[in-house]
Every structure is written in structure tokens, then in C-alpha cells.
N, C-alpha and C positions, 0 to 999 in steps of 0.2 A: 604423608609417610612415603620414604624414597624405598623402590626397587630393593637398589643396592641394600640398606640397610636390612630386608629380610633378606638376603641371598647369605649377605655376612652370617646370618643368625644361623645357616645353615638347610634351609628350610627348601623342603622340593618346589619345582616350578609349579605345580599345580595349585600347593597349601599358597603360594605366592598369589598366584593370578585370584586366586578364592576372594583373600585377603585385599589385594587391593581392587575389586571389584567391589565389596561391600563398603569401604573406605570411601570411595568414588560413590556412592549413590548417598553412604552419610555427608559426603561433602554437595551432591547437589539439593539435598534437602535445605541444610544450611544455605544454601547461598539463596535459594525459594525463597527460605523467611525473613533473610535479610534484604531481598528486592520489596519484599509484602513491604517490609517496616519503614525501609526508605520511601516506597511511593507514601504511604502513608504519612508519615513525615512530609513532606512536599506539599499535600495538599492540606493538610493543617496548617502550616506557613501560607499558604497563598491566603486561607477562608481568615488568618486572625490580619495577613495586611487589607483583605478587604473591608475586614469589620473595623480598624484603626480607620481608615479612610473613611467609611460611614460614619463613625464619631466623630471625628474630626469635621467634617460637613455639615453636623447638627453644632456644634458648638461653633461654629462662625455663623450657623445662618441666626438672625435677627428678624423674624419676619412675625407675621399674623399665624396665630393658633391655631386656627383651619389650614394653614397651609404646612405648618411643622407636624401638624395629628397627621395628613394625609402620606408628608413625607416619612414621615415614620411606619404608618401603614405601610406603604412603598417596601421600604427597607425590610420589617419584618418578613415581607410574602419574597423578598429577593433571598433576602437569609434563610428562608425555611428553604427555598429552591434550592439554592445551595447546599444546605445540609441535603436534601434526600439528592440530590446529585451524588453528593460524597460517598452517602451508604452507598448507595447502586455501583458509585465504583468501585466502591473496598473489595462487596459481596463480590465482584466481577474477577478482579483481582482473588479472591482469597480461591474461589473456584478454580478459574485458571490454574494456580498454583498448586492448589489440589488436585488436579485433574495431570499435570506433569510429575507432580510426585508421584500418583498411583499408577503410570505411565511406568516411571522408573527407565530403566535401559532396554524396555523390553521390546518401544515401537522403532520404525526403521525411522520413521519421520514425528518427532513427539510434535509439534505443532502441526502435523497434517490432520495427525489423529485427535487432537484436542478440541480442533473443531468440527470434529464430528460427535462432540457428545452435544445434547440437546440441556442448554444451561438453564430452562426454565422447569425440567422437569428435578433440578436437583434440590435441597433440602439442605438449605445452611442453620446448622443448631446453633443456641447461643457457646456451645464449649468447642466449635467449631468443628464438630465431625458431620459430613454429608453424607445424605441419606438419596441412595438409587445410583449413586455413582459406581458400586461395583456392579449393580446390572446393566448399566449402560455398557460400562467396558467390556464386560460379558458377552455381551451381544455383540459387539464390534468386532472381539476377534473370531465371533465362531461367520458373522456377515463377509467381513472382509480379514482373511488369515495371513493374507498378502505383505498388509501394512504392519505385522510384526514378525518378530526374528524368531528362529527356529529355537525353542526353548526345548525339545529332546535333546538327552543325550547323543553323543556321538557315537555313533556303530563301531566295534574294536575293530572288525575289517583283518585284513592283512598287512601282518607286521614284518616286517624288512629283519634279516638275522643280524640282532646285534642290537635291535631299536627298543626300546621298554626294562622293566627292573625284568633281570632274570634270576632265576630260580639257583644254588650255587651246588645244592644234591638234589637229583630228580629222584623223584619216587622211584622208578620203576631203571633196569637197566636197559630195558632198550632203546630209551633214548640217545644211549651213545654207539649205538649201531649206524655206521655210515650207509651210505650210498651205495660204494661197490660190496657191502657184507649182505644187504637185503638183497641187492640184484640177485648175487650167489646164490643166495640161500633160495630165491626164486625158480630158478635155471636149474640148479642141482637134481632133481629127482628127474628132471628133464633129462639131463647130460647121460644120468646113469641106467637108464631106459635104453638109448639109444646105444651107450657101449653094450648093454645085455645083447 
């Protein structure tokens, strides 16, 4: 979604920045799940050219029983390696990605801070929600507050005349009382003391 396009729509700066700040963290969720799927993908393609080459090796070799049983033995304990290789990395990967989603835009450094969460105490479910991960992060920002971004509102502070929406009837009329009229009105019971 472009700028321009809410500007066009007429919409305040603020409703803008809102808007494309929630846009920007739906888009880096999506891009999360689309890295998960592609590694994922990759290492499926490597483990089925490995396994076409293991077939391929037993269907040429010609040899004695004991020695095809033990190669096969072989192969399955390489293949089970394999596979729990695989799990550990997905799990690694799905954490990871987990742990920068929950991140969001909120740390200064999202991989400084990702590797401060402790990845064996988190809890991957089969529908993929983890469990200790928001106390982890809990505790990170109240240990270290440094590593993330000031999530307070901004103080209204003092406003420059003429800066922010203003008001078009004020309540009250004294608001359009100047400068030299309060001074007078100040000074006056003064002035007329002094002529008595």
C-alpha cells in the first residue's frame, strides 16, 4: 500500500503512519512464512536427491546378502539421521521466526534480541503456537529496556502557534485577549493609585 494513495483518500498524517505501520508488520509476517516454506522446501529437495542416490546405489550394486543387508542397515541409520536433522532444523527455524514475529518493530536490534531468548526452554506445539515465549520476552524487556524502543506515548509538550488542529470558536472569550490588553488590564489599578 503506497503513502500517496491514503494521502489521496484524504486521511491525516497520523490515521496514515497508524495504517502503514500495521501493513509493514502484516507484511513482515508474510515474508517470515514465506522464508519458513522456502527453507523448508530446500531441505526436502536435498533429503529426496539424497534418497534417489541411495536407490540408485542399491539397484547397481550386485553383491552378496550380508553385504546389501548391512548396506541398507547403513542407509536407514543415515536416513533416520537425516530426518531428525531436518526436524531440529525446521523446529529452529519455526522458533526463530516466531520469536521475530513476537519481536515485531518493537526491538532496536530484532536479531540481537532473538538470541537472547533461551530456545530450549520454548515449547513448540503440533498447531504451532509456543509456550514460555511471552515470558521470556517479558523478562528481556523489563532486564534489558535498552534493547527496545520507547513504546510510550509522546508528551504534547509545547506547541509552536499555529502547529496542531486548532480550535475555530473557543469556549471562553478570553482567549482573544492580546498581549498589550492583559498587560493594561495588569498595570491599570496600578497607574490609577499612583494618579490618586
Amino acid at each position: 500500500m503506497k503513502r500517496k494513495f491514503l494521502e489521496d483518500l484524504g486521511l491525516e498524517k497520523e490515521a496514515i503512519d497508524k495504517i502503514m505501520a500495521e501493513n509493514g508488520s502484516d507484511i513482515e509476517a508474510a515474508k517470515g512464512e514465506l522464508e519458513q516454506a522456502k527453507a523448508e522446501l530446500e531441505q526436502t529437495k536435498t533429503q529426496l536427491q539424497e534418497r534417489d542416490t541411495q536407490m540408485e546405489t542399491l539397484k547397481n550394486s550386485t553383491g552378496d546378502m550380508d553385504a546389501l543387508k548391512q548396506q541398507i542397515a547403513s542407509l536407514q541409520s543415515d536416513n533416520q539421521a537425516t530426518k531428525e536433522k531436518y526436524e531440529a532444523d525446521m523446529k529452529e527455524l519455526k522458533l526463530s521466526t516466531s520469536i521475530k514475529l513476537a519481536l515485531g518493530d518493537s526491538a532496536q536490534d530484532a536479531d540481537l534480541v532473538a538470541g537472547l531468548f533461551d530456545k530450549s526452554k520454548l515449547i513448540l506445539s503440533d498447531d504451532g503456537k509456543i509456550t514460555g515465549l511471552d515470558e521470556q520476552l517479558k523478562t528481556i524487556k523489563e532486564s534489558k529496556p535498552f534493547l527496545f524502543k520507547e513504546s510510550s506515548p509522546k508528551p504534547s509538550g509545547f506547541r509552536p502557534l499555529g502547529a496542531g488542529p486548532q480550535d475555530p470558536k473557543p469556549n471562553n472569550d478570553d482567549s482573544k485577549v492580546s498581549m498589550k490588553s492583559a498587560i493594561e488590564a495588569k498595570i491599570a489599578p496600578q497607574l490609577s493609585q499612583q494618579k490618586n
